[in-house]
Legacy VTK file of the C-alpha trace (Angstrom):
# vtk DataFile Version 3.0
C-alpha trace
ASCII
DATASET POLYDATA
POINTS 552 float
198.473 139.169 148.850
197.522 140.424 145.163
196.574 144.018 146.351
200.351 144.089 147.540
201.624 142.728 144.151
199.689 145.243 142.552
200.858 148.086 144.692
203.954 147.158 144.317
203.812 146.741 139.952
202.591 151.077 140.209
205.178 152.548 142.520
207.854 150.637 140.274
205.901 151.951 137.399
205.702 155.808 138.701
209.245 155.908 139.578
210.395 154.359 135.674
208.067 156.871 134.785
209.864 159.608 137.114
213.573 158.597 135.787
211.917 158.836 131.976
210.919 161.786 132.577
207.537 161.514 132.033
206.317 162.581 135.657
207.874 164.904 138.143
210.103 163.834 140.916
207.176 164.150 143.583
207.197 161.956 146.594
204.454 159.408 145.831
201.184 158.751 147.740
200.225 155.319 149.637
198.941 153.576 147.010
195.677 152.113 148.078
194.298 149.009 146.340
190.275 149.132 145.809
187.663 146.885 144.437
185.974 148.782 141.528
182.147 148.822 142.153
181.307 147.206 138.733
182.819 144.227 137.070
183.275 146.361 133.728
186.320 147.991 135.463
188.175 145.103 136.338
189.130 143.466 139.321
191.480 145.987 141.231
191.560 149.832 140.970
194.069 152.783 142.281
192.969 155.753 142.664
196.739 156.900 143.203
196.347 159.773 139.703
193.787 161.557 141.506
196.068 161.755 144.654
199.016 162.890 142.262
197.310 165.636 140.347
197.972 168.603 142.098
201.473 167.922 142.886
202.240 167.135 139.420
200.223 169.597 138.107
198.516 167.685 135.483
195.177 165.789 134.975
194.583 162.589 136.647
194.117 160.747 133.545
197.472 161.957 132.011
199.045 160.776 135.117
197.259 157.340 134.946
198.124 156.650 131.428
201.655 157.703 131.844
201.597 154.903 134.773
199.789 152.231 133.463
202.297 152.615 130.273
205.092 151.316 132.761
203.547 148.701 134.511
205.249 145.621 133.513
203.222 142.410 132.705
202.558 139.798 135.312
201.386 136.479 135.405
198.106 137.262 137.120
197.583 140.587 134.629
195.669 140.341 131.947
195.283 143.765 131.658
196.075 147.494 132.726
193.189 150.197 131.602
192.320 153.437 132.672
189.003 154.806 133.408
187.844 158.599 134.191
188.559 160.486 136.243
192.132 158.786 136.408
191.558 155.375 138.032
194.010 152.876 136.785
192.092 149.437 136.723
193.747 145.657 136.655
191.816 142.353 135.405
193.363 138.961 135.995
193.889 136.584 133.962
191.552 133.685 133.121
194.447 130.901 133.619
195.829 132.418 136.689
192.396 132.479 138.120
191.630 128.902 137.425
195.185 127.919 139.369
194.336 129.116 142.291
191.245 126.672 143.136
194.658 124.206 143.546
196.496 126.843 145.371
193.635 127.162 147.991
193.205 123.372 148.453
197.094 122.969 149.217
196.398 125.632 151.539
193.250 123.932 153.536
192.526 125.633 156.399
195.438 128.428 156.191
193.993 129.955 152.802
192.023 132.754 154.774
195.591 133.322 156.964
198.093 136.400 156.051
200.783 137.858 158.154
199.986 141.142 159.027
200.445 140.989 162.703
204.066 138.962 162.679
203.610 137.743 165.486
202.920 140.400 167.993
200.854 140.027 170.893
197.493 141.637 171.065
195.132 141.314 174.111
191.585 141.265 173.665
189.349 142.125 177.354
185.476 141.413 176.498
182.658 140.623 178.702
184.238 141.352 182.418
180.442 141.662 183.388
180.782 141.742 187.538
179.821 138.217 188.763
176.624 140.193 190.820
174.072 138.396 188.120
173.490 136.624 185.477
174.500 137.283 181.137
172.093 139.306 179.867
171.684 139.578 175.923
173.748 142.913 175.458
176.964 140.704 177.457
176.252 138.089 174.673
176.628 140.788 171.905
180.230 141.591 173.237
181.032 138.046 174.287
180.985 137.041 170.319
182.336 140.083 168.690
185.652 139.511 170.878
185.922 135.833 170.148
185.643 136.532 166.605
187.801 138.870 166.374
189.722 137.121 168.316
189.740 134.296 165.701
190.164 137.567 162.967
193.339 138.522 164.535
194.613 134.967 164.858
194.417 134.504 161.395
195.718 137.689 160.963
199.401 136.478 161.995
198.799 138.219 165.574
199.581 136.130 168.600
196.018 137.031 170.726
195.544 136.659 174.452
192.028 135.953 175.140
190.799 138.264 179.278
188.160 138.674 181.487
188.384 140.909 184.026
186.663 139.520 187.532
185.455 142.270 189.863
186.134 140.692 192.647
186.550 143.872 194.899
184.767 146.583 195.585
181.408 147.938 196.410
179.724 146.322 194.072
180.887 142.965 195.884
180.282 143.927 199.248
176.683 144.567 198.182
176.467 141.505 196.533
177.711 139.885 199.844
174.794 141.911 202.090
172.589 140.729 199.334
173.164 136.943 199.384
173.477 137.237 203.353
169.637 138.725 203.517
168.482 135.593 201.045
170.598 133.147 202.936
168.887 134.171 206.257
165.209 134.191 204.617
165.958 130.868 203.479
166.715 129.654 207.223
163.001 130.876 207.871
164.342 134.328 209.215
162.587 137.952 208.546
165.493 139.217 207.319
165.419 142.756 205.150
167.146 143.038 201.586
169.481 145.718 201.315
168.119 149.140 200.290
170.880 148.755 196.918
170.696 144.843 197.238
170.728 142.960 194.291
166.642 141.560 194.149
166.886 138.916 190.668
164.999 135.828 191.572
168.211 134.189 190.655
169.726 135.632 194.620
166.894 133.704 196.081
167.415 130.460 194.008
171.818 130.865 194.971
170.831 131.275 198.648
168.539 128.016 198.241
171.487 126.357 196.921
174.128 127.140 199.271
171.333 126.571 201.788
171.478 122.608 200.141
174.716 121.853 199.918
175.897 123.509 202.978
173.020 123.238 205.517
173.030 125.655 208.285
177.038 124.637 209.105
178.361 128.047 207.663
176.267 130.064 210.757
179.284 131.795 212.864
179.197 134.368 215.479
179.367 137.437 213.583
177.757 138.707 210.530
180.301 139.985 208.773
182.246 136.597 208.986
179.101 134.767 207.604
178.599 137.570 204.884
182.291 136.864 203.246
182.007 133.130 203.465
178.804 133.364 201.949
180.248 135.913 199.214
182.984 133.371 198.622
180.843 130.909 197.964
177.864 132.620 196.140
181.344 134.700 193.705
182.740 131.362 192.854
179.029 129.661 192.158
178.371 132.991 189.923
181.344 132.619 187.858
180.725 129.026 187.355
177.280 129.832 185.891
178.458 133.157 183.503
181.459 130.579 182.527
178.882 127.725 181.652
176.620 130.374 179.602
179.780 131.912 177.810
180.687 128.208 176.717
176.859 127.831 175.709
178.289 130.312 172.799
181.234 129.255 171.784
183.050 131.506 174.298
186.097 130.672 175.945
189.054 132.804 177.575
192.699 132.426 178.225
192.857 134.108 181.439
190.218 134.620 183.994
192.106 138.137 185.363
191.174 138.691 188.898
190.641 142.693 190.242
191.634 141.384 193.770
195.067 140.329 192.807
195.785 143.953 191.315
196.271 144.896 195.622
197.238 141.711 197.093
200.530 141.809 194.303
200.738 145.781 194.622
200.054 146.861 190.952
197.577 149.297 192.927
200.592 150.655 194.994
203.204 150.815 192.167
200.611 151.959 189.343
199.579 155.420 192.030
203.091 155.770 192.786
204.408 155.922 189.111
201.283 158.728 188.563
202.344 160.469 191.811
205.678 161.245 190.458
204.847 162.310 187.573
202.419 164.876 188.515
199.507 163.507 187.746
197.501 162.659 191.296
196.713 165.448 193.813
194.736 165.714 196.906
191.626 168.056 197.250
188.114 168.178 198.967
189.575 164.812 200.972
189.765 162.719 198.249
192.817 161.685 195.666
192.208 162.867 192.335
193.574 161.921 188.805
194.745 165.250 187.249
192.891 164.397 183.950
193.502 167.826 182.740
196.774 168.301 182.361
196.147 165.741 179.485
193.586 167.648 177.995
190.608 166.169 179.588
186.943 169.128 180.368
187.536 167.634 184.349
189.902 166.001 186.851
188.690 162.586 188.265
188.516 160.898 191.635
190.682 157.512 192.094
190.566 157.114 195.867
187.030 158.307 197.447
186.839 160.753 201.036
186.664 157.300 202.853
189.733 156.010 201.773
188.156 153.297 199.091
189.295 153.399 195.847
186.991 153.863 192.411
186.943 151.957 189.628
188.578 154.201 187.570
192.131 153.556 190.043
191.481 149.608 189.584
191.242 149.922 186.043
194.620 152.567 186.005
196.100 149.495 187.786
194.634 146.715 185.226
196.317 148.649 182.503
199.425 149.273 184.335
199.492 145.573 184.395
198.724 144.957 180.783
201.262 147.475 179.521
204.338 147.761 181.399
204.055 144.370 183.059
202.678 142.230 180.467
204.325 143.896 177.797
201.442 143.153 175.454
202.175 144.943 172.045
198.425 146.080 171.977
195.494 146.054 174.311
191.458 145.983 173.108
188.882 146.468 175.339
185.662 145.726 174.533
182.831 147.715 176.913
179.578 148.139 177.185
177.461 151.220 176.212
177.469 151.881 179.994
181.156 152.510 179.641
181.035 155.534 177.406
181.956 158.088 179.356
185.101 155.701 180.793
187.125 156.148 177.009
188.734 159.500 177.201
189.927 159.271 180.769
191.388 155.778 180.177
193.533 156.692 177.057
194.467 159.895 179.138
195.985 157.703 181.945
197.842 155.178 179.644
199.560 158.140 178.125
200.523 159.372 181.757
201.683 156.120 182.409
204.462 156.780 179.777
202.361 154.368 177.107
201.501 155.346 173.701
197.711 155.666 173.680
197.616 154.458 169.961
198.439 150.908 171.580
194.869 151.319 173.479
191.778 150.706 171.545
188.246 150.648 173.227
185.086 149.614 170.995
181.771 150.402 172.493
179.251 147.594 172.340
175.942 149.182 171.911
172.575 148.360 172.810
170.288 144.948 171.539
166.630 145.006 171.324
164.872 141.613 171.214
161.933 141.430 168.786
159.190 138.907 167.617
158.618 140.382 164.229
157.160 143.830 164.830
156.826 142.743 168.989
159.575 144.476 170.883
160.551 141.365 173.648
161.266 143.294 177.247
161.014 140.274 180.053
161.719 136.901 180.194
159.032 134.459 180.185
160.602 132.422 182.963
161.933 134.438 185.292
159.602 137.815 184.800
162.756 139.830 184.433
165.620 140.410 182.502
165.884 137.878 179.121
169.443 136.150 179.676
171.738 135.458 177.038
170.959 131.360 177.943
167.178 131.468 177.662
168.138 133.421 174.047
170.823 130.665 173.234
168.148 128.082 174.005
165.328 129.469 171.735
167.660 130.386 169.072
170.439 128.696 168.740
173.949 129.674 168.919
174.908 129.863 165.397
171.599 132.350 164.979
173.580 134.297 167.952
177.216 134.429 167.185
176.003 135.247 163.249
173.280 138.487 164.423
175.197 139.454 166.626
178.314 140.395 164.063
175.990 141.453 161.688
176.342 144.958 163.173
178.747 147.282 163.431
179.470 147.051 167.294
178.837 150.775 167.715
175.594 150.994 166.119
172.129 150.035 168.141
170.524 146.383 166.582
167.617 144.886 166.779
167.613 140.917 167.096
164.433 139.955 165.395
164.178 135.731 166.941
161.374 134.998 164.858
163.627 135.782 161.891
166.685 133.737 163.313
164.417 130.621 163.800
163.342 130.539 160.205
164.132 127.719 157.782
164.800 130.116 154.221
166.397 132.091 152.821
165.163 135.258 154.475
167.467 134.128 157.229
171.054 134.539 156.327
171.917 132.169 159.190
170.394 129.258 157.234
171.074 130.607 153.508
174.975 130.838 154.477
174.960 127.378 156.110
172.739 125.657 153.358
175.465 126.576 151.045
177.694 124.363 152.950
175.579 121.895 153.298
174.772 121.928 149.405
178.772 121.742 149.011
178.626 118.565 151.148
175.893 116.656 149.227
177.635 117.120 145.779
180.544 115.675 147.061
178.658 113.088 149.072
176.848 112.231 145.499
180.643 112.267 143.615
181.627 109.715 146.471
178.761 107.860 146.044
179.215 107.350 142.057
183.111 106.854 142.864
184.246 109.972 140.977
187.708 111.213 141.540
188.425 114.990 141.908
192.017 114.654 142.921
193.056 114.729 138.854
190.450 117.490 137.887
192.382 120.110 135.489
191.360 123.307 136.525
191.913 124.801 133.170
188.557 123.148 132.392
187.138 125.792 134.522
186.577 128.445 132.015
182.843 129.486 132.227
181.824 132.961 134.239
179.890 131.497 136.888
182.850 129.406 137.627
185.382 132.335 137.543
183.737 134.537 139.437
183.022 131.622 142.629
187.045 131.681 142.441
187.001 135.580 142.527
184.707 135.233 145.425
186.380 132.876 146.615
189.621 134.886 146.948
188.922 137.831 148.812
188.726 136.543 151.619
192.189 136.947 153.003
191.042 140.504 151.906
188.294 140.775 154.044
190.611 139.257 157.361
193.347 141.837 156.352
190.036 144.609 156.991
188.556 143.355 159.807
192.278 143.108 161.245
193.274 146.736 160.184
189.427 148.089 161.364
187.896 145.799 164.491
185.077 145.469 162.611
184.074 141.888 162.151
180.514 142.529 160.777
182.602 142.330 157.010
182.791 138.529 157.527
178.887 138.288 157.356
178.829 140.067 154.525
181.142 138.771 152.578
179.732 134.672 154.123
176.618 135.917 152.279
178.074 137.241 148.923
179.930 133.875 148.717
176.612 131.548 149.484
174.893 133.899 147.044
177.695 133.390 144.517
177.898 129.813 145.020
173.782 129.001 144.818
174.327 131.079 141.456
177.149 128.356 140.099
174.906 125.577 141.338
172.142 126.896 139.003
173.734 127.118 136.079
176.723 124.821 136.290
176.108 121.200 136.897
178.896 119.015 138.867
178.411 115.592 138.427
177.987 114.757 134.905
178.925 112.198 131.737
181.565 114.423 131.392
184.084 113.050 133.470
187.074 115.597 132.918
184.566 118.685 133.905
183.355 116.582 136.936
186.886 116.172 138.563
187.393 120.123 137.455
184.141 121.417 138.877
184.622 119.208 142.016
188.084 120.807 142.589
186.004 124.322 142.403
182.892 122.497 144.938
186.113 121.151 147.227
187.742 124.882 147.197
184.756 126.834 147.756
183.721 123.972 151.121
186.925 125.315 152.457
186.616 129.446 152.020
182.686 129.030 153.193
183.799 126.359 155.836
186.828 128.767 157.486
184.667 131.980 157.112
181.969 129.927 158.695
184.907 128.890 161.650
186.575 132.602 162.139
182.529 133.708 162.980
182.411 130.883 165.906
179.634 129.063 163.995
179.212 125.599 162.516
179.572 124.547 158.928
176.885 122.182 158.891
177.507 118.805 155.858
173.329 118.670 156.426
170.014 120.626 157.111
LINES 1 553
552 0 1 2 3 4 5 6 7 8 9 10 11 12 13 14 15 16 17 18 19 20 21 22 23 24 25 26 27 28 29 30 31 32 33 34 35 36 37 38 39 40 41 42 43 44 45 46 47 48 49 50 51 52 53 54 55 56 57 58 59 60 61 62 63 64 65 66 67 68 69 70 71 72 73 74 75 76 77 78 79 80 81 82 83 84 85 86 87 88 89 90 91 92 93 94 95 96 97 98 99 100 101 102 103 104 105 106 107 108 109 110 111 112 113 114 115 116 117 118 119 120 121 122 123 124 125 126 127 128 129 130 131 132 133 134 135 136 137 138 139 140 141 142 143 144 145 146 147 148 149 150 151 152 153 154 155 156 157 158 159 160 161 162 163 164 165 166 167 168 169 170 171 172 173 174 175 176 177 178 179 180 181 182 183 184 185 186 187 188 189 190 191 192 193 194 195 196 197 198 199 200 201 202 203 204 205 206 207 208 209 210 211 212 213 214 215 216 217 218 219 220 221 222 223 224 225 226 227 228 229 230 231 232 233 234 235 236 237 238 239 240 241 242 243 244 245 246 247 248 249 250 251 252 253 254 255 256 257 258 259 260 261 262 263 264 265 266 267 268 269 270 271 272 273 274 275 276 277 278 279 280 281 282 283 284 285 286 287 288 289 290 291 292 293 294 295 296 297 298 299 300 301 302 303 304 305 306 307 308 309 310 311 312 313 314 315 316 317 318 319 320 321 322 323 324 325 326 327 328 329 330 331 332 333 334 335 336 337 338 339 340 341 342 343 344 345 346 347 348 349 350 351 352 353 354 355 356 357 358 359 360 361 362 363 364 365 366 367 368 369 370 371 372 373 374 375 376 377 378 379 380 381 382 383 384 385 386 387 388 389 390 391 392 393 394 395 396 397 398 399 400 401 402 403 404 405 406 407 408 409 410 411 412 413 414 415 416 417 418 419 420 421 422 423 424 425 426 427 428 429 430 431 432 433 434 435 436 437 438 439 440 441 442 443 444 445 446 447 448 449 450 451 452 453 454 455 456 457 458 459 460 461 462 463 464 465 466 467 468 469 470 471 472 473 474 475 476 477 478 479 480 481 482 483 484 485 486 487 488 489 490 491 492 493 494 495 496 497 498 499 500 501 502 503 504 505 506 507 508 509 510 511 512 513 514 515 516 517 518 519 520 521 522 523 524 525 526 527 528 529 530 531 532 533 534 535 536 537 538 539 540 541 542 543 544 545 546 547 548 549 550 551
């Protein structure tokens, strides 16, 4: 990438200026690349001077003059300057600028890609909601920041492994068996009582009534407990069905449905407890097995196996990781959790780094809370059911583009409210539609350019000389820029952003530069540019999980 380049062009530059004597022999700085917050100062500054200064002992700007005096010239350069308080800022050239609309339409759909990861293998967990009930909106919120950045980290040059986690076992299963057991049994026409912790959605009475239809009353056997697993068997397998048919409503797919179950029937459990045992990390007390969390650092030690012999979900999840990790050998694991899951973070990196795992290769981001709103109306039930508002009946007033794009919008750990009046309008005062209507504008100038059979495969880009023009391309570029952020940060909210900036900078060039003209040499230039900028706004459009839409 150019930031790179640049980077590169001032350490060669401090260290001529080192062996000329004009600096000291210090150990540079990283030399961070930046985008100056005005166009005046070019398109690249380094702040490296300021870092400099005290171990040189000078001013920033003597160091930054010194520097830039050394860089050598470049055929993207146009030129060096320094700025106060010692920034040293870089403009491109015009020419190299206007090459690079080519550049991005040899690339097609690889011009957002770089190769930061190199190919090593990165896990991304999201959803895992326990198949008790149905996707509410929060899951949804999670369920398209991981996709993305799965797509982000694809892009990236990472090889990414797509998981959710089924709890299949547990107490929160058994309950769901008792549950679907009571509403089976009231279904038959028996007075049958709910669980006091049962599970009491409408949707338990409408997956008894189902079972009920397609099975009649041939699963009744002589004990309870016998009918209560069948019935969970069938009633688990129904539920994922339905959270898999919602997650596909959204563009969400995995590459491995990971089942909790399978952690103790193939003994990760045993060998995970074991390998904690030895080292010193799992002692017995007030009848239960305890995690020492404190030896790590951790305010408290915390419970894995229970006084009645069950185990928590905290020793499940030791296992899970055990799995990912040692078994797996995944070079880096993401989990992505709800706000419920908090509290869960500190104890989890303290037991991958007692399972003899670098805790740096463990990153949790917390998906906060969504509120629904009409405008100024806060949205709390659903209309249909009376209770919670699932993540369908949203997809289905909304649409899934309005979705995937809110839903980034955000920062995952900040609290957002999803205003559906605003993602159902046709304007510009949604950025769903102003984004896509930039695509579709794209489309109809080239559909017009087919129409009047003008060809933009010989357009010379050096025709491409006016500033609306140069700055689309300038726009245009960053985006490998913005995947190299979202890669280094998790934070795919930068790819709305920047899908905005670009429509904003491309409605701008529409307004003032007209494609399709007499002029026949500018046409086949400016419909390179139109080409060019269809494929940045068409993959940013992609990496977000949304359409790029030729009409609206």
């Amino acid at each position: 990438m150019l930031k790179q380049t640049i980077a590169e062009l001032i350490q060669k530059a401090a260290a001529e200026a080192q062996k000329a004597g004009k600096l000291p022999e210090v150990t540079l700085p990283d030399i961070i690349i930046e985008r100056p917050q005005k166009a005046e100062y070019g398109d690249y500054a380094s702040s490296v001077s300021l870092k400099l200064a005290r171990a040189v002992g000078t001013s920033p700007m003597a160091i930054a003059k010194e520097i830039a005096a050394f860089i050598k010239p470049s055929e993207e350069i146009q030129s060096v300057t320094v700025a106060p308080p010692g920034f040293i800022n870089f403009t491109l050239k015009s020419d190299w600028l206007m090459r690079q609309v080519d550049s991005i339409l040899a690339r097609g759909d690889a011009c957002a890609d770089i190769d930061l990861g190199k190919g090593k293998r990165v896990q991304i967990e999201f959803v895992s909601v326990n198949p008790t009930g149905p996707l509410h909106v929060g899951h949804g919120r999670g369920a398209i920041l991981g996709s993305a950045l799965a797509n982000i980290l694809a892009s990236a040059g990472f090889k990414v492994e797509k998981e959710y986690y089924i709890n299949d076992a547990g107490n929160q299963i058994a309950t769901f068996r008792r549950s679907l057991y009571a509403r089976y049994q009231q279904a038959l026409g028996k007075e049958v009582e709910m669980p006091a912790d049962g599970y009491v959605g409408e949707y338990m009475v409408d997956l008894a009534k189902e079972i009920l239809a397609e099975h009649g009353k041939n699963l009744a056997k002589p004990g309870i407990k016998d009918l209560e697993i069948q019935l969970g068997k069938i009633g688990l397998e129904k539920m994922i069905t339905r959270i898999k048919a919602d997650l596909e409503l959204i563009g969400v797919t995995f590459d491995v449905w990971f089942s909790e179950q399978s952690l103790y029937d193939h003994k990760q459990y045993d060998t995970a407890m074991a390998l904690l045992k030895r080292g010193g990390y799992i002692s017995e007390k007030e009848g239960a097995t305890w995690f020492v969390s404190t030896a790590l650092g951790e305010d408290k030690d915390n419970v894995v196996v229970r006084t009645d012999g069950t185990p928590t979900y905290f020793a499940t999840d030791i296992a899970y990781h055990y799995n990912k990790f040692v078994e797996r050998k995944f070079d880096s694991v993401i989990d992505i959790w709800g706000a419920d899951h908090q509290g869960h973070v500190s104890r989890m990196k303290a037991v991958v780094s007692a399972l003899g795992i670098d805790p740096a290769r463990f990153t949790v981001i917390i998906s906060q809370m969504v509120t629904l709103r009409r405008g100024n109306e806060v949205v709390k039930i659903s209309k249909r059911s009376g209770d919670i508002i699932t993540l369908k009946e949203l997809v289905e007033e909304v649409g899934v583009d309005a979705c995937r794009f809110f839903f980034l919008s955000r920062t995952a750990d900040a609290q957002m409210d999803f205003d559906m009046e605003l993602a159902k309008k046709q304007s510009a005062d949604n950025p769903v539609y102003y984004v896509q209507y930039a695509h579709a504008r794209i489309a109809s100038i080239l559909k017009l350019a087919k129409e009047r059979g003008v060809d933009s495969e010989i357009g010379d880009v050096s025709l491409l000389t006016t500033e609306p023009e140069l700055t689309l391309i300038r726009k245009m570029l960053l985006l490998p820029e913005i995947i190299e952020t979202i890669a280094l940060t998790l934070e795919p909210h930068h790819l709305t952003y920047y899908a905005q900036e670009l429509a904003t900078v491309f409605h701008a060039f529409y307004k003032d530069c007209r494609v399709v003209t007499e002029d026949k040499a500018l046409t086949g230039a400016r419909l390179k540019l139109v080409k060019a900028a269809r494929l940045v706004l068409g993959r940013t459009l992609n990496l977000m999980g949304m359409n790029a839409p030729d009409t609206m």
